[in-house]
C-alpha positions as CSV (number, residue, x, y, z in Angstrom):
1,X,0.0,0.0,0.0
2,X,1.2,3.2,-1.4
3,X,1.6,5.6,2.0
4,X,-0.6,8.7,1.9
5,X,0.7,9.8,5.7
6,X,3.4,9.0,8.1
7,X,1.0,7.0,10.2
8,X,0.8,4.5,7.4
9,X,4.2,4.8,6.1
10,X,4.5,4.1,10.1
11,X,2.4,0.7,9.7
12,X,4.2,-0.4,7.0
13,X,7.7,-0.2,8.7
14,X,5.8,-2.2,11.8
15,X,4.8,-5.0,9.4
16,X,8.1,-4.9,7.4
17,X,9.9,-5.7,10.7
18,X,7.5,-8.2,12.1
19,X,7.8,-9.9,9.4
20,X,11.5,-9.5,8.1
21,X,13.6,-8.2,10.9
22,X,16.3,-10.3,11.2
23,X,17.9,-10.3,14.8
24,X,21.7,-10.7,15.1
25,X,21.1,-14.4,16.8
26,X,17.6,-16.7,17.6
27,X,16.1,-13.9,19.1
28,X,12.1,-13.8,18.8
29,X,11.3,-10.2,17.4
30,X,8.3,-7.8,19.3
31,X,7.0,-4.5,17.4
32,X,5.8,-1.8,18.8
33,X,5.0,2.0,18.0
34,X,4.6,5.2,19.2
35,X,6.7,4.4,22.8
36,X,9.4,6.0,24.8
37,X,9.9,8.3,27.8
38,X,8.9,11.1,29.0
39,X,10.8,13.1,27.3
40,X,11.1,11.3,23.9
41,X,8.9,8.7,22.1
42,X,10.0,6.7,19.1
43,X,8.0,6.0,16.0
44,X,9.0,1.9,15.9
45,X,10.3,-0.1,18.3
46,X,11.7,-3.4,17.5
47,X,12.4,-5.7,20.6
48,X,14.8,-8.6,20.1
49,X,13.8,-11.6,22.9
50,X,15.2,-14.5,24.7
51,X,12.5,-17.3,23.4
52,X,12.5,-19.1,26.1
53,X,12.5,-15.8,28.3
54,X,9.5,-14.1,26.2
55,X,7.6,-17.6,26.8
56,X,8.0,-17.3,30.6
57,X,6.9,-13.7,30.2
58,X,3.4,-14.6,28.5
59,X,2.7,-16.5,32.7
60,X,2.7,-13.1,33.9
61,X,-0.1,-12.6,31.6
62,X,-0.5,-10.2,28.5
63,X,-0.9,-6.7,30.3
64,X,2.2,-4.3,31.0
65,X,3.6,-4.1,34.5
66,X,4.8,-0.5,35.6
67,X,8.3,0.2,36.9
68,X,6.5,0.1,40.7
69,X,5.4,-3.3,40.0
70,X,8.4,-4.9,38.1
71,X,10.6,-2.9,41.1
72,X,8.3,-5.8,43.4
73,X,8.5,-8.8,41.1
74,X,11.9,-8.4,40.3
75,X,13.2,-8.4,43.8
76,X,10.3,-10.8,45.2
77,X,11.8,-13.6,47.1
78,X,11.3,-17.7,47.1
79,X,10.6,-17.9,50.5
80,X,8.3,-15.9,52.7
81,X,10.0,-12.6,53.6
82,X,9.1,-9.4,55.4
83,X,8.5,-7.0,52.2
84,X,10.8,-4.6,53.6
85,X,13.6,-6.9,54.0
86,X,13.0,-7.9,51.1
87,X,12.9,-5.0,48.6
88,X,15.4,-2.8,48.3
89,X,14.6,0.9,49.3
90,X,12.7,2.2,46.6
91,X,14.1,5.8,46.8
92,X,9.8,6.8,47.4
93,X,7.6,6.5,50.5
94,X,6.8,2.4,51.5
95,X,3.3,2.7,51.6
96,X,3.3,3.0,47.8
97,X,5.3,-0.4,47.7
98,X,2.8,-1.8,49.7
99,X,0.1,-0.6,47.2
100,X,2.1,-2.5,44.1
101,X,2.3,-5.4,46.2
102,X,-1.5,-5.4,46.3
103,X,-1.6,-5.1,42.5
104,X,0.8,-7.8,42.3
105,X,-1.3,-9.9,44.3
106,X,-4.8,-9.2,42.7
107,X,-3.2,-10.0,39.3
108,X,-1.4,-13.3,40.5
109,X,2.4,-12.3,40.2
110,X,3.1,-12.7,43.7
111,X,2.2,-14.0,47.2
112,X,0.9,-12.3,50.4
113,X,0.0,-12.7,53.7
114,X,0.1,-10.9,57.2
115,X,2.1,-11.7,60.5
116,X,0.8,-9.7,62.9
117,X,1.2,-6.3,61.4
118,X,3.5,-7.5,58.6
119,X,3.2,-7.9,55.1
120,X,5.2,-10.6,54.0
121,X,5.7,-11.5,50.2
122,X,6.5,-14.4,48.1
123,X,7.0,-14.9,44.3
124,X,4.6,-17.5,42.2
125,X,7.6,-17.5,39.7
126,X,10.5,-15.8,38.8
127,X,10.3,-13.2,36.7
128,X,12.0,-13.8,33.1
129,X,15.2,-11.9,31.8
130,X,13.1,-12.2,29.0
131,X,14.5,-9.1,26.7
132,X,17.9,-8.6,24.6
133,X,17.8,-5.7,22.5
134,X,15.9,-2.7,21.8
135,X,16.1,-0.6,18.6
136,X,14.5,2.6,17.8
137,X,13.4,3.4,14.4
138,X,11.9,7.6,13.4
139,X,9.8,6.8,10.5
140,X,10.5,9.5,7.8
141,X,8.9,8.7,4.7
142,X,9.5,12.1,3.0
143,X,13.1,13.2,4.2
144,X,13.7,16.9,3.3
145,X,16.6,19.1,4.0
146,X,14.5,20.9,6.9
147,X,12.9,17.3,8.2
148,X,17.0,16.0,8.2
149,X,18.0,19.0,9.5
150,X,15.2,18.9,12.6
151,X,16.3,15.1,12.8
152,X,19.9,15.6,13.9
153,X,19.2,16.9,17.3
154,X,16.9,14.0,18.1
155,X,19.2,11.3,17.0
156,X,22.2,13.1,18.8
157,X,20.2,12.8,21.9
158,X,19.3,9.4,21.3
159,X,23.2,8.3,21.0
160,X,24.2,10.6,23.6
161,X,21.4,8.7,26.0
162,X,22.0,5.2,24.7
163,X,19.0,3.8,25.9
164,X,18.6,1.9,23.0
165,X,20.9,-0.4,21.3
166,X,20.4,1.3,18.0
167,X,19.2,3.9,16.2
168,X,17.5,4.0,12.9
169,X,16.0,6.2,10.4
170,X,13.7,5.0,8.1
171,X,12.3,7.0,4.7
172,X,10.8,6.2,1.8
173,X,12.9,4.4,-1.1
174,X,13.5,6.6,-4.3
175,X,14.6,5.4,-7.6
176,X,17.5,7.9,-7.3
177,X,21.5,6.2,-7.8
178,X,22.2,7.4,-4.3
179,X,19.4,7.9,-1.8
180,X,18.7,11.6,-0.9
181,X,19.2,10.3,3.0
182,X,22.7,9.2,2.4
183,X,23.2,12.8,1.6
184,X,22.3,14.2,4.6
185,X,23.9,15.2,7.6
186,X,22.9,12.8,9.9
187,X,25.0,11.1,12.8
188,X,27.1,8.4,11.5
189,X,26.1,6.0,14.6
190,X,22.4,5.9,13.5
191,X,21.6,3.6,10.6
192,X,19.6,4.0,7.4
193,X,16.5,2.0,6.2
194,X,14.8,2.6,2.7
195,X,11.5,1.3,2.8
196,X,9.2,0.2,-0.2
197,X,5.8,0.3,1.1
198,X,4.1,-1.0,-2.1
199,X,6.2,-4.1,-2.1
200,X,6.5,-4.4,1.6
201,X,10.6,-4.5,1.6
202,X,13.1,-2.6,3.1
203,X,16.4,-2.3,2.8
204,X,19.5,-1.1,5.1
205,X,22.0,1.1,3.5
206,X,23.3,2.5,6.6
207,X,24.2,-0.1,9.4
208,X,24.4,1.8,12.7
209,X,27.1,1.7,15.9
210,X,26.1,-0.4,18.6
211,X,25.8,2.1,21.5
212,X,26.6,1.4,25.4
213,X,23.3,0.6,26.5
214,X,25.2,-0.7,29.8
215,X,27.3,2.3,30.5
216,X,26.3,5.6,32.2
217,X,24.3,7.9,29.6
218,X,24.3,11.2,28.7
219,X,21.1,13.2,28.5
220,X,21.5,16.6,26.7
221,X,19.9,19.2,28.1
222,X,19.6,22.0,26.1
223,X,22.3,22.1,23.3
224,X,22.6,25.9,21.8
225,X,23.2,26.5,17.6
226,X,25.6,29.4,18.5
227,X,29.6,29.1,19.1
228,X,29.2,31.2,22.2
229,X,26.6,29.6,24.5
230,X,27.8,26.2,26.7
231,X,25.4,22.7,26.2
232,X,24.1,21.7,29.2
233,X,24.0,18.0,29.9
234,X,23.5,15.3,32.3
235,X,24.4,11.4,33.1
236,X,22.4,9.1,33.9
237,X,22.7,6.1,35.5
238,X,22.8,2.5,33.9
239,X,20.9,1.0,36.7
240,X,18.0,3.6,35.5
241,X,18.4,3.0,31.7
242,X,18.0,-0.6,32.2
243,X,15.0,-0.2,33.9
244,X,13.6,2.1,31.4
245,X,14.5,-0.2,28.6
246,X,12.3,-3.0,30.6
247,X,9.3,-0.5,31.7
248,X,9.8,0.1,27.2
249,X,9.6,-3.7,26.7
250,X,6.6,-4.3,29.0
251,X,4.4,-1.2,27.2
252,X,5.4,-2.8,23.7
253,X,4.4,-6.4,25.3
254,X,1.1,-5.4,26.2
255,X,0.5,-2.8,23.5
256,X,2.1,-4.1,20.5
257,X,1.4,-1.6,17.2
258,X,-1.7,-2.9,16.2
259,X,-3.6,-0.7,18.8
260,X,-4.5,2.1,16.4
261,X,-8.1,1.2,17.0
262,X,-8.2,2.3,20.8
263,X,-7.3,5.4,19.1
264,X,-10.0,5.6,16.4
265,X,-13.6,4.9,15.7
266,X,-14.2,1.0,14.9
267,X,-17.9,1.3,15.8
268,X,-18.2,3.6,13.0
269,X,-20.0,2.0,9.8
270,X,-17.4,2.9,7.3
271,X,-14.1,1.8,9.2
272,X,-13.0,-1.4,8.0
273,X,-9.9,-3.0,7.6
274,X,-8.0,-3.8,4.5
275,X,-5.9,-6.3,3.9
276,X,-3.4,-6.4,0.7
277,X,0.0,-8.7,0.0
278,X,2.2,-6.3,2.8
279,X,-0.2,-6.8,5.4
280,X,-3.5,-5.2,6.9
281,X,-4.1,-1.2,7.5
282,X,-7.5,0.6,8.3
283,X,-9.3,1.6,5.4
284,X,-12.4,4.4,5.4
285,X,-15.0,3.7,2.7
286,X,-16.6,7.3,3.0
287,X,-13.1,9.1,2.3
288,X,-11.5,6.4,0.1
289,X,-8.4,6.3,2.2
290,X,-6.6,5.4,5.2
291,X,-7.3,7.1,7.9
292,X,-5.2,8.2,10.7
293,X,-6.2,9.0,14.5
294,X,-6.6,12.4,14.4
295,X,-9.0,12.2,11.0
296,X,-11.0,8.8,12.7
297,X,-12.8,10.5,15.1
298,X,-16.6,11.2,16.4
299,X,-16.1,14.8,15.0
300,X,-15.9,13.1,11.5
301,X,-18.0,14.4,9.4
302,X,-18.7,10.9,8.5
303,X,-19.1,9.4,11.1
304,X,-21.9,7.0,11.2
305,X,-22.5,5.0,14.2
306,X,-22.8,1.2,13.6
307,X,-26.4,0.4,13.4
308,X,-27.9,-0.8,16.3
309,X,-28.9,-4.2,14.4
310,X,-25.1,-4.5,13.3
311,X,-24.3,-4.8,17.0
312,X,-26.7,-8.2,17.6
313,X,-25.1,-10.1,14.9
314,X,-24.2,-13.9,15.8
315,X,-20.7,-14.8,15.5
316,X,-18.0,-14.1,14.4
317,X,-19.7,-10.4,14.4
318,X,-21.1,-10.5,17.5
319,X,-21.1,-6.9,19.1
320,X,-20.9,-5.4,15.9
321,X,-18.4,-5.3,13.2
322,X,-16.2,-2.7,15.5
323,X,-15.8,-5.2,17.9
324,X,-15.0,-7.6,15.4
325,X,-11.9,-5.8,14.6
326,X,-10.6,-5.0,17.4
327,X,-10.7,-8.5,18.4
328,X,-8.9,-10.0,15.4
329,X,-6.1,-6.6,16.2
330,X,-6.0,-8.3,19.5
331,X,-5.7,-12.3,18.4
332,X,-3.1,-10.7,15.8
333,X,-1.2,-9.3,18.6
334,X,-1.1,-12.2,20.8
335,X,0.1,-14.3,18.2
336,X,3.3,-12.8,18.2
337,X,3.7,-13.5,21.9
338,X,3.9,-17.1,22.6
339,X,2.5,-18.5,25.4
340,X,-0.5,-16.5,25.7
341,X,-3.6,-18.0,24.7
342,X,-6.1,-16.8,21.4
């Protein structure tokens, strides 16, 4: 499919590396989009697992734990334990441990159980070292010299923070001798993919560096385009980028990138979805077009609710066609994570 957007040219790069990324060893490969920190989200994520790890994962169930609650399962321990011997100090008040230990409870991930006025924990299972790599992709499907040139910085802090293992760009493919992007004055540690959406192929004709993703990182704070004002920066500690890079990993386990359609309007009687040889992408039969999130919306113009008779359908449209697709997004999804049940 021919992208008319970056959100599609976005789904195509998710389906190209589901499909075709190859990892450098037996890893099982996760996608994701549209996940990050606070202070910087990344178009594509591509998560290279342990297989037998990412199995283990899928007991713990198919939704994301938080940071609080992977600082509990992490440290849980075999036997029974006061939870404040057993956990180190959290660096934040105990009585918000105490509420993730709850959570962990109610969602079968740990143990519990009072003596006198302790709370004393025990894990159900380890928890998996279940992820290897993670590699960030910006999705630029039309590079210009502005779009490279607002790039840079981003990419630069990326490197500098190496909280990923790589960095990629990806654009468009061109029938040009030389691709535009290998013009450009990009960083030489961030690799280059040219994507052919119509075929569904990519192609790297940049490999990047490998960055430090277990040495201390450097956040830049503010970086300043004149010779006469200092860059402000910070480092950052590895014990915090690795548990960044797992809080990452769990979001992307749980969410995936096919969860466009918590975003849009399924229930609405002209969303459908399309499928074609490079995969399956929403398609709007009012606008002739694939939509994106901020177009799918009630304010739509076109928006037509479902009909109420669409919605007592028998299988396999029961609920409606809406809920239809978000539940074949969702079996799509868990597919990719074995272990987990359909």
């Amino acid at each position: 499919m021919a992208p008319d957007s970056e959100f599609a040219f976005e789904l195509s790069v998710c389906q190209w590396a589901e499909r075709a990324w190859s990892p450098s060893d037996d890893a099982a490969v996760l996608v994701a989009r549209q996940l990050g920190t606070k202070h910087r989200r990344w178009d594509t994520i591509v998560l290279e697992c342990d297989p037998d790890g990412l199995r283990e994962r899928a007991t713990f169930g198919p939704d994301a734990f938080d940071s609080d609650l992977l600082h509990v399962l992490r440290h849980a321990p075999a036997d029974w334990t006061y939870y404040r011997e057993a956990l180190p100090d959290p660096g934040y008040p105990w009585r918000y441990v105490r509420e993730s230990i709850h959570e962990a409870a109610d969602r079968d991930a740990i143990e519990t159980r009072k003596r006198g006025n302790r709370i004393e924990i025990r894990r159900v299972r380890p928890y998996p070292d279940w992820l290897r790599r993670v590699i960030a992709i910006e999705n630029k499907p039309d590079l210009t010299a502005s779009a490279a040139r607002n790039l840079v910085p981003q990419l630069q802090r990326d490197i500098a923070l190496s909280l990923a293992d790589e960095v990629w760009v990806a654009t468009a493919a061109t029938d040009e001798r030389v691709e535009p992007i290998l013009l450009a004055d990009l960083p030489a540690a961030a690799g280059v993919l040219t994507v052919d959406p119509e075929a569904g192929t990519a192609e790297a004709v940049w490999q990047p560096r490998s960055l430090s993703v277990d040495d201390p990182g450097t956040r830049i704070l503010d970086r300043p385009t004149d010779d006469t004002s200092a860059a402000r920066f910070e480092y950052v500690d590895p014990d915090w980028k690795q548990e960044r890079r797992l809080t990452i990993a769990e979001r992307a386990y749980a969410r995936g990138w096919r969860a466009y359609a918590d975003t849009m309007r399924p229930d609405c009687r002209h969303f459908q979805l399309t499928a074609g040889e490079t995969g399956v992408y929403p398609y709007c039969a009012a606008k002739d077009c694939l939509p994106t999130a901020a177009e799918c919306r009630g304010q739509c113009p076109s928006y037509e609710p479902e009909p109420p008779a669409w919605r007592s359908m028998d299988w396999p449209l029961d609920g409606g066609p809406g809920q239809a697709i978000r539940r074949l997004l969702a079996r799509r999804r868990r597919r990719q994570r074995p272990g987990l049940s359909e």
